[in-house]
N, C-alpha and C positions, 0 to 999 in steps of 0.2 A: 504494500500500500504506500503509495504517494503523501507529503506530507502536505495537508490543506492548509493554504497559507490565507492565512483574513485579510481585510484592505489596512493598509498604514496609514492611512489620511481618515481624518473625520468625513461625514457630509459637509458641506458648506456650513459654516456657522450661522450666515442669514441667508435664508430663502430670499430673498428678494435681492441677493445680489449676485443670484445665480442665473442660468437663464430657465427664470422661469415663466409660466406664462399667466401666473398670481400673486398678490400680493401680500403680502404676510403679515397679520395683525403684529405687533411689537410687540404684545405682551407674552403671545404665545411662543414669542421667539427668544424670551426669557426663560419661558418655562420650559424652554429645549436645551438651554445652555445648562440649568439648574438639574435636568434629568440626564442629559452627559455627563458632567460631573457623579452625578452619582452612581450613572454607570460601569466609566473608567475606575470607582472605588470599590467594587463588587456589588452594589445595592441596587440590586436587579427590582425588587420592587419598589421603593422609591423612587424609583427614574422611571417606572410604567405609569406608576400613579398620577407624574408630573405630567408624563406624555400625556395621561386619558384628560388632562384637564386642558392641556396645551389645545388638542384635538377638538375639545369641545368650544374653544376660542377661533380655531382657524382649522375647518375637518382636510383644505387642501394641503396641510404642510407636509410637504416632501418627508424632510428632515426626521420630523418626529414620526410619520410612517416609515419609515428606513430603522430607526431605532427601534420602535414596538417589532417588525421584523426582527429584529437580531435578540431581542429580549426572545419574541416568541421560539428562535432557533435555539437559544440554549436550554429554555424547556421543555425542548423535544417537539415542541410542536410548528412540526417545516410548512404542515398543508398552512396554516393561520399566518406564517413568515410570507408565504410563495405569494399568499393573498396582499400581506402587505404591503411587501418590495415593488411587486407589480404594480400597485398604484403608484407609490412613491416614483418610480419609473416611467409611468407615464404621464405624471405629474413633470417631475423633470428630465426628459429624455436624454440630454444634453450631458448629465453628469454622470462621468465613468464608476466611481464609487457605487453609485445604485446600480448599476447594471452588475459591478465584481459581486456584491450582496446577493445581488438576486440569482446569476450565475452560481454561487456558491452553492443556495438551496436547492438550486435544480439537480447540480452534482449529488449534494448528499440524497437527495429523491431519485435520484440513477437517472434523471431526464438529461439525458448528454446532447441531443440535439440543442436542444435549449442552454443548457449550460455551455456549451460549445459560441451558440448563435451570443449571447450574453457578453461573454469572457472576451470574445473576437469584436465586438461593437464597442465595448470599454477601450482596447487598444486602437481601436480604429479614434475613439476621441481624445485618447489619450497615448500616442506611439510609446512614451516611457515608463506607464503604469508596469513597475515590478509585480505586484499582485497578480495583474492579470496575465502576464507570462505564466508564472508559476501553476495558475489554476484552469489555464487554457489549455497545457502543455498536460493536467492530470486528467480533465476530459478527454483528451484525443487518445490518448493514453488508455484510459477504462472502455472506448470504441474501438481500439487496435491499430490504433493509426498511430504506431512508434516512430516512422521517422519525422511527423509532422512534430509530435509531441517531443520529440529531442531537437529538433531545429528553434521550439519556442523557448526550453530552458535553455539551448546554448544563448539564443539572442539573450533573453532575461538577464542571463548573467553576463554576457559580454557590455551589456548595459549598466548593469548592476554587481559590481563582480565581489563587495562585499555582501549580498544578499546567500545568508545560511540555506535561506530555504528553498531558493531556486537552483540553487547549489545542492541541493541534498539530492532534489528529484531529478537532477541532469542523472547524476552517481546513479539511482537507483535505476532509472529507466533505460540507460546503457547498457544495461547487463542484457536485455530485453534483444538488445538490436545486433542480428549477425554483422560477424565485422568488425567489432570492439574488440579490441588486444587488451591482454591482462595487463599490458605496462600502461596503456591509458588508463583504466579506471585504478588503478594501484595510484597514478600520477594524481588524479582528479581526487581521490578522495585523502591523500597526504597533502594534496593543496587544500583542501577542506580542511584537516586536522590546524595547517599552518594559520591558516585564515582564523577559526572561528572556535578553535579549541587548542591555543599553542603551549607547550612545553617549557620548563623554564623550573629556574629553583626556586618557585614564588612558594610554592604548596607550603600549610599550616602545616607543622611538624603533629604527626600522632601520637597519641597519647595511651594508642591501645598496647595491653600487655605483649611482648613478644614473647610469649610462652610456647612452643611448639604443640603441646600436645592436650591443650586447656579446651574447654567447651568455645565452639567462635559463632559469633552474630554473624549471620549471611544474609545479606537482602537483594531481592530480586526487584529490580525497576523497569516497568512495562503499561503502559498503554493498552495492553490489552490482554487484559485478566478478566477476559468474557470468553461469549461463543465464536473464539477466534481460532487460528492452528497455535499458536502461542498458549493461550489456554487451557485446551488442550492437550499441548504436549506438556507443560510444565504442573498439569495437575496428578499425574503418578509421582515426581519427582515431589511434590510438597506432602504428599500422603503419605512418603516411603522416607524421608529423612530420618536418620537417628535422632529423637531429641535428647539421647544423654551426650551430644559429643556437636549436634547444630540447635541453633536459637534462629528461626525462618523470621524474618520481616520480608514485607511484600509493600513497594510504594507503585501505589497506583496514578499515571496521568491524564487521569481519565472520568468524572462523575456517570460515568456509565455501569449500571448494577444490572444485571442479566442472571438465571439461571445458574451458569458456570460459573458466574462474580461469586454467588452465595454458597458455595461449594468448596471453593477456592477458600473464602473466609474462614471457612472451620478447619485449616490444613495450615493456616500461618499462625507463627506464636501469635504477631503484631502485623495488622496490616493498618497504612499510613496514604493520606491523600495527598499528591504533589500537585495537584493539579492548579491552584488557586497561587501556589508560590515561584515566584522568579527562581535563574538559577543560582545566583546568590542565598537566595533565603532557605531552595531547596538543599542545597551544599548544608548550608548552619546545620539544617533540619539534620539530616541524615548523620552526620559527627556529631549532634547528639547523644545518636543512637548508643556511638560506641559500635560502628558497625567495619568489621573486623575484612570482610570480603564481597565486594558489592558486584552486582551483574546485572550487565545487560542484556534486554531481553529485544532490542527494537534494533538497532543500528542505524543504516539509515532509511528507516521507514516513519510510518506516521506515526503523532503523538513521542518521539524520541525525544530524550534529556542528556543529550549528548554532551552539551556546554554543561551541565552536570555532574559529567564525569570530569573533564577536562580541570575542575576545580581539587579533581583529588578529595572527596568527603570521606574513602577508605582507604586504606592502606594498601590492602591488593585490588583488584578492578579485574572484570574480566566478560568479553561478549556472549554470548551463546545464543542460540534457537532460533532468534527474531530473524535474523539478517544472514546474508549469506556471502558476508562480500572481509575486507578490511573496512574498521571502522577509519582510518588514519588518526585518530584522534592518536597523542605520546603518552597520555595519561592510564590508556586501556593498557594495561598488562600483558593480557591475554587474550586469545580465542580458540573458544573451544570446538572440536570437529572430532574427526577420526581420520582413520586409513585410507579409505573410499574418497571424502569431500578433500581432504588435507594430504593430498599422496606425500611422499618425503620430496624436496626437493622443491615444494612448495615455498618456502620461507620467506624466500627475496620478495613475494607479493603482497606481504603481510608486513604491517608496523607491529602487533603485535608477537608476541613467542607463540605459537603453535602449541596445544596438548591435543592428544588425541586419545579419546577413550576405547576403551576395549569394544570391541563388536559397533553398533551402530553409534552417531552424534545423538537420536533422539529416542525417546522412548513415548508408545501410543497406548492411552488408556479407551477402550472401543467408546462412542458415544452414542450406540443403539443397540437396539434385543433384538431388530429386524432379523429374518429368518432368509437364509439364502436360497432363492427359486432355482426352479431347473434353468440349464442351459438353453438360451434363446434358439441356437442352430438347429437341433433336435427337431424344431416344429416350426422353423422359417425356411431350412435348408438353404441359406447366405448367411456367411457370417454379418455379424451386427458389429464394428466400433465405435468407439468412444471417447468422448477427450472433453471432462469440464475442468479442464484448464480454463484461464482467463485469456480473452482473445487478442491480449498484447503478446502470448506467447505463442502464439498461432501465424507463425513468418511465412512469407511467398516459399521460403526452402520449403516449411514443413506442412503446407498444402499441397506443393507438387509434389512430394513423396510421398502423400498419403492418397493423391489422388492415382499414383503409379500402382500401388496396390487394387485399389477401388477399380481400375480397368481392368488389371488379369482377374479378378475374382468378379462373376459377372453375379450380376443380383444381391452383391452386396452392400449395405448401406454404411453410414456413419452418422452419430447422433452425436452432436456439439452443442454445450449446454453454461450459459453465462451469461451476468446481468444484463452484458452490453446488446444479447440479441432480444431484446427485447421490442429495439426501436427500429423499423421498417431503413430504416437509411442504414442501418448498420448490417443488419440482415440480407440486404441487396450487391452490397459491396464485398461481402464475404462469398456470397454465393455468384456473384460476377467474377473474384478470383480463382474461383474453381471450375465454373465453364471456360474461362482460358485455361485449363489444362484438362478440359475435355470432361469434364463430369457435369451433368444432367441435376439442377435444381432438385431434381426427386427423387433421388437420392441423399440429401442430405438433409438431415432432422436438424431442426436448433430451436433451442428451448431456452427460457428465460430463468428468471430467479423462482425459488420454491422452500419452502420449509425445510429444515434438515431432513427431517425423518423421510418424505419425500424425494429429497436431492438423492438420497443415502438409495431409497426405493427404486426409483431410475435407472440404476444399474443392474436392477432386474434384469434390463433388456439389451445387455451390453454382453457380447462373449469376449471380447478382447479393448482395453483400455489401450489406447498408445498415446505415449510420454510426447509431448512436443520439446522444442530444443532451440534454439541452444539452452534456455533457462525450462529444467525442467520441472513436471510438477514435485509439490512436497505432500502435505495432507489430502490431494485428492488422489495421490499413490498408496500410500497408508488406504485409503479408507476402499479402494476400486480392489484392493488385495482382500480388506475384511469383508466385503461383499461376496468375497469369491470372483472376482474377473484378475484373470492375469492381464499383468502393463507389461508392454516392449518399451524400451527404454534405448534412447541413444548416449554414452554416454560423451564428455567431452573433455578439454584440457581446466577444468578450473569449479570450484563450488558448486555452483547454480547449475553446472553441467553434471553433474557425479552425486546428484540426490539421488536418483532414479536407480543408479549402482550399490548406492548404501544400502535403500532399503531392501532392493530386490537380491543382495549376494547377502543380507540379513537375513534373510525369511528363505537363503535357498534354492532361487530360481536363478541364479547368476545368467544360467543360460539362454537368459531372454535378454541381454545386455548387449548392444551393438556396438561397432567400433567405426562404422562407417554410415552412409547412407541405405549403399545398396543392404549393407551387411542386416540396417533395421528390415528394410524389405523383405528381405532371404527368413529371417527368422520369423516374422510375422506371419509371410506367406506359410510358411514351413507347419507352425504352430494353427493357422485357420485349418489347413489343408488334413489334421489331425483330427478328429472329433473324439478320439474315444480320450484322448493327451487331456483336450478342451474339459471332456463331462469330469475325468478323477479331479483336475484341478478345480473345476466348480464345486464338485462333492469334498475338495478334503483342502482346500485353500484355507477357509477360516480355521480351520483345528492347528494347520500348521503357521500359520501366522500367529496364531495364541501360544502357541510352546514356545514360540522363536523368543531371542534377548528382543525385538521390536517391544515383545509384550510384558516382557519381565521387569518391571518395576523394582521390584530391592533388588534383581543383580545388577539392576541397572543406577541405582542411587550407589551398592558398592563403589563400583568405578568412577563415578563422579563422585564421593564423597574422598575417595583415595587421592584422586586429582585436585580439588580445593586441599584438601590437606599439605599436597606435596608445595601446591603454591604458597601458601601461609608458610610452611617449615622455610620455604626462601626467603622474603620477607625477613620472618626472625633473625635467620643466619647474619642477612645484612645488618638486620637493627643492632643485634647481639654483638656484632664485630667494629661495628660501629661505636655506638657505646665501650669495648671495651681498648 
């Protein structure tokens, strides 16, 4: 996920000396200034209050509809936002700020034409609007249109080159686009580290014990300690911790409580909210703590606290799960992988020191009782694929190679499944890339957004999962395995490329692991052209993915709990020798 970046400029402070095409009583243009203030102070309802009075003074103010919007967005409620911006918008068409607000809402509403059409009008009034690079570039981006959406962060930032967050989402969505060498995004994200998290002997000296082998605070910082893959995955690893030997804090940057949030709650000693504090305040907060080993869970994705880390609030530091890349930041210690993600010889691309854990980097706690159905081919006689991946990871490479299958295997389908197909322009553009390489509209399924339990049901109808590439999937490998469908997986030279290897030489099937293009094709075809191969792995996929280390939770906290150990006894050794 892309990091949402909000507008840096207020609305106009008076309506009337914008181009508006009303005049704006004075009093209520006080009572706009008086509910800004108490907005920028966190006093979400005093500042509505002032607006509803404002409004009932002057019902055309822009302004104060632009604000009840952004009030109504952080209460969750986008439809009553979408409602409000749009007037303020139409109100003052002119002003880019209301178009970046209203843009925003549509994004989080998954309305990407709209937020696309929004975001592109703000720069078109505004060429230097940093915002709207950054949120233009995460529309085109959630529609699959990667290299539009790297051409806006590169401009954003070439315009704006100390801008963190236009800069974060160049880094993440590079990874996305065939063609990216490791030494550029290695380059882009240590110029990131240098920029917006630099190194240096500034760090408060800690206070914490250097005792090797004492009970240690570890706190995990993430953004999304919900129904996310983060979530998730780091929910066996909070249930399975030693507490005679770890003390869990969990800081969350995020007021979002789900399901999974209230689950996760009962699995942490102390969980803590960062969300409301700077990263100055959040630094203080966390060395508080006394907190001995701190991780992260985001990198550079959204909702990250990376300036955070960069301040040293712990002694050790270290990435995991979230992210798949180098954070650059000099403050991260660590990151953590394995054999598969991390091969040896990896090093030079990492600012961090590499650990690698034993067997897999993650561990999957299943998040359904769904019952695995019989195999589709059985009673369609073509096989059926699969792939809800997100359609940024869905390249002209890995259309034509799926569509080179799709031609020898005749009467076979493919069902593609993700928010972005939801919208008719998006849906025409993907299926226009696959008639130029010769497949037939009907043949290919694509489905939108759906309930877990549902999404998870889906694969009912799926006999073969395949991996797209270069970035492959993560969680919806994991879960296309607990369903029962086996993934063909490409693998590649680097992280984002060697998931698909982790999990599947984890649970066994290595031999569904490509090294080439054709090589995916060879094995794909090989494994359709198999049905009796197909039915045992449908009938005994789940059982073997639950004995596998994928599922093993305490053997799986063993090794990570050996690996923070061993980071902490370094640490000591320095403080120890130091001191003495």
């Amino acid at each position: 996920m892309l990091q949402e970046c909000e507008g840096e400029r207020e609305p106009p402070a008076s309506e009337g000396r914008t181009h508006m095409t009303t005049v704006v009583d004075s009093s209520a243009d006080d009572l706009y200034q008086a509910a800004l203030g108490h907005w920028k102070s966190g006093a979400a309802a005093e500042a509505e209050a002032l607006c509803r009075r404002a409004l009932q003074r002057c019902p055309t103010h822009a302004g104060v509809l632009c604000l009840l919007g952004q009030i109504a967005s952080r209460g969750g409620n986008l439809g009553l936002a979408a409602a409000l911006l749009s007037r303020a918008v139409a109100l003052a068409p002119e002003e880019p700020a209301y178009h970046l607000r209203l843009g925003i809402i549509y994004l989080r509403l998954n309305q990407l034409p709209h937020a696309v059409a929004h975001f592109g009008r703000a720069l078109e009034l505004d060429p230097g609007y940093r915002r709207a690079y950054a949120n233009l570039g995460a529309a085109l981006l959630n529609e699959g249109r990667v290299p539009e959406a790297v051409a806006h962060f590169r401009r954003g930032l070439e315009l704006h080159p100390d801008d963190a967050d236009v800069h974060t989402n160049l880094l993440f969505s590079l990874h996305y686009l065939p063609g990216s060498t490791r030494a550029e995004l290695f380059e882009l994200a240590r110029e990131w580290g240098k920029r917006h998290a630099p190194s240096g002997n500034a760090f408060e000296a800690h206070a914490n014990l250097p005792d090797p082998e004492r009970r240690l605070r570890i706190g995990y910082v993430s953004g999304n300690f919900a129904a996310h893959p983060v979530g998730y995955f780091i929910e066996p690893v909070l249930r399975a911790h030693r507490r005679d030997a770890f003390e869990v804090f969990c800081y969350t940057n995020r007021h979002t409580v789900d399901a999974v949030t209230r689950r996760l709650w009962g699995y942490a000693d102390h969980w803590r909210n960062l969300t409301d504090l700077d990263d100055a305040e959040a630094s203080r907060f966390i060395r508080r703590d006394g907190i001995d080993l701190l991780v992260d869970l985001s990198g550079h994705t959204s909702w990250h606290r990376l300036p955070v880390f960069a301040r040293k609030p712990a002694p050790v530091q270290a990435s995991w799960m979230g992210y798949f890349d180098t954070t650059g930041v000099p403050a991260v210690d660590y990151l953590i992988g394995d054999e598969f993600v991390c091969p040896p010889g990896d090093e030079p691309f990492y600012t961090e020191r590499l650990v690698r854990l034993p067997g897999c980097y993650l561990c999957y706690a299943p998040q359904t009782d769904l019952e695995v159905g019989p195999l589709p081919l059985l009673t369609s006689g073509a096989p059926t694929f699969g792939c809800f991946n997100k359609l940024a990871k869905i390249t002209p490479e890995v259309i034509r190679t799926w569509a080179a299958l799709l031609r020898v295997l005749e009467g076979s389908r493919l069902v593609l499944k993700d928010s972005g197909l939801e919208h008719a322009s998006v849906r025409e553009r993907l299926l226009g890339e696959f008639a130029s390489s010769g497949i037939a509209s009907s043949r290919i399924e694509l489905q939108g957004r759906s309930p877990h339990r549902d999404y998870l049901a889906a694969y009912g109808r799926i006999d073969i999962a395949l991996d797209p590439f270069p970035y492959n999937g993560g969680t919806t490998t994991v879960e296309a395995l607990w369903m029962g469908v086996p993934v063909v997986t490409l693998a590649g030279d680097r992280f984002v490329s060697r998931m698909g290897l982790a999990h599947l030489s984890t649970v066994g099937l290595s031999e569904l692991v490509a090294r080439s293009t054709r090589e995916y094709v060879r094995t794909t075809l090989r494994l359709a052209g198999d049905q009796e191969r197909l039915a045992q792995l449908r009938a005994g996929l789940r059982a073997r993915v639950a004995a596998s280390p994928l599922c093993d939770g305490p053997g799986f906290i063993d090794g990570l709990e050996v690996a923070y150990r061993r980071m902490w006894r370094s640490w000591c050794d320095k403080s120890n020798h130091a001191a003495g």
